[in-house]
N, C-alpha and C positions, 0 to 999 in steps of 0.2 A: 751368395745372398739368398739364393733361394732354397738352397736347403735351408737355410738357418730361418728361412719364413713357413718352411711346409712344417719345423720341428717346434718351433714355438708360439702357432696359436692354434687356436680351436678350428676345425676343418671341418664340412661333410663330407663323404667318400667322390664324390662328382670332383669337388674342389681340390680333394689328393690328388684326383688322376689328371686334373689340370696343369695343378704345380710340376709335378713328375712329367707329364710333355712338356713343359717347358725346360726342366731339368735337361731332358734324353734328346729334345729337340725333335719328338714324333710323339703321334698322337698315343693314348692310352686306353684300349681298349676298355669300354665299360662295363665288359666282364669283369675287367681285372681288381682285384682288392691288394691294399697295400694298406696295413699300419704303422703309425709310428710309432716313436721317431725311426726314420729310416736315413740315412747314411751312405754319399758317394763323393769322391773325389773329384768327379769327373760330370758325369753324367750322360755325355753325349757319348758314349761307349757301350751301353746298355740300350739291351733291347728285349723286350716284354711281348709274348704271344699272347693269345684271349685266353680266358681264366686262369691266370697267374694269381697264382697268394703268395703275398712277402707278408709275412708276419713282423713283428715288433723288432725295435734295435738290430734292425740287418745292417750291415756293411760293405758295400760294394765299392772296392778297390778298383777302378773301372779303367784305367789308364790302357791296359793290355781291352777285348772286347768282352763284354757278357752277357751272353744271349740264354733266354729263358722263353723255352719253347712252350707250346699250347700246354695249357693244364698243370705245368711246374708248381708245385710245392716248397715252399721258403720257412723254416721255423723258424722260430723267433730267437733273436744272438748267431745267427749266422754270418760268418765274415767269408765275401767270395774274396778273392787276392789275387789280382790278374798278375803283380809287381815280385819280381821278390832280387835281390842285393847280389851282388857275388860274393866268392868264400875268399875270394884274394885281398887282403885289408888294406892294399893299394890301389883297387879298382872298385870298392864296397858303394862308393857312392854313386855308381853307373848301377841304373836300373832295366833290367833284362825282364821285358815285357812276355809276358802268352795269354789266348784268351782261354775265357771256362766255357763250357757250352751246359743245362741242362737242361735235357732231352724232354721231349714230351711226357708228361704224366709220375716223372721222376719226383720224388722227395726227398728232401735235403733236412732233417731231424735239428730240434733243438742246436744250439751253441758249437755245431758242428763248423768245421774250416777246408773250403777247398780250393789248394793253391794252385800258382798260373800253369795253365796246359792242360787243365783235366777236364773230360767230357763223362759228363752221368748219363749213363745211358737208358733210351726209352725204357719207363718201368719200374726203374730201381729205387730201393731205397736205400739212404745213407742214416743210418743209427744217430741217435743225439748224442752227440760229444766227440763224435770219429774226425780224425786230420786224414783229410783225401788227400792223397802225393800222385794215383797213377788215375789212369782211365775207369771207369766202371763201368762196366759189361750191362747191358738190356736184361732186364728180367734177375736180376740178381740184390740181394741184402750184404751190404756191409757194414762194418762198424770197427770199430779199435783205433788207438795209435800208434805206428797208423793203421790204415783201415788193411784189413783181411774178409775175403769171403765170409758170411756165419750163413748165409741162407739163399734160395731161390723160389721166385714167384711162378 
């Protein structure tokens, strides 16, 4: 119910990061920006460093953990996915949890996706539209689907 009250009326920013501790069940640093509509399953799974930006229509699958360290960058249409199915269509509806971690200072580009188990690491950027499947290395630019090296900082 409270996501569906933080997505359908008009908020100031003080008032977001209220709704959202109550969401995560911890307080919201008043660094932190978040627009919406923003998007969790869960909520009490997630957890937000000081100056965090989530940008608009994120998605945070939060059932597995997601942790968004200091200074994290969030574009906007990003879907984290802590959850994902198995491949055996007799076991499909047992869900195999990991968390995401992204690391300090790390950003995560437009409409990008990254599923359960991957840590971004301090630094990095993730290109807009890349599907992250492994870890990302500190100081490093990726992008693709899925994601491939293209650069370092």
């Amino acid at each position: 119910m409270l996501v569906q009250e933080l997505n359908t009326q008009v908020h100031d920013a003080a008032a977001v990061r209220e709704l959202v501790s109550q969401i995560t069940g911890r307080p919201v640093d008043e660094s932190t920006e978040i627009r919406l509509p923003f998007y969790t399953d869960c909520g009490v799974r997630i957890h937000l460093g000081k100056r965090v930006f989530i940008n608009s229509n994120c998605m945070f699958t939060d059932l597995g953990t997601i942790t968004l360290e200091d200074d994290a960058l969030i574009g906007p249409n990003v879907t984290l996915a802590t959850v994902n199915h198995r491949r055996n269509p007799a076991e499909r509806r047992h869900l195999d949890l990991a968390p995401i971690v992204i690391k300090r200072r790390a950003w995560v580009g437009a409409n990008a996706t990254i599923t359960p188990g991957v840590t971004i690491g301090e630094n990095a950027i993730v290109a807009a539209g890349a599907v992250v499947t492994k870890d990302v290395a500190a100081n490093t630019i990726v992008g693709g689907i899925p994601t491939r090296v293209i650069g370092r900082i």
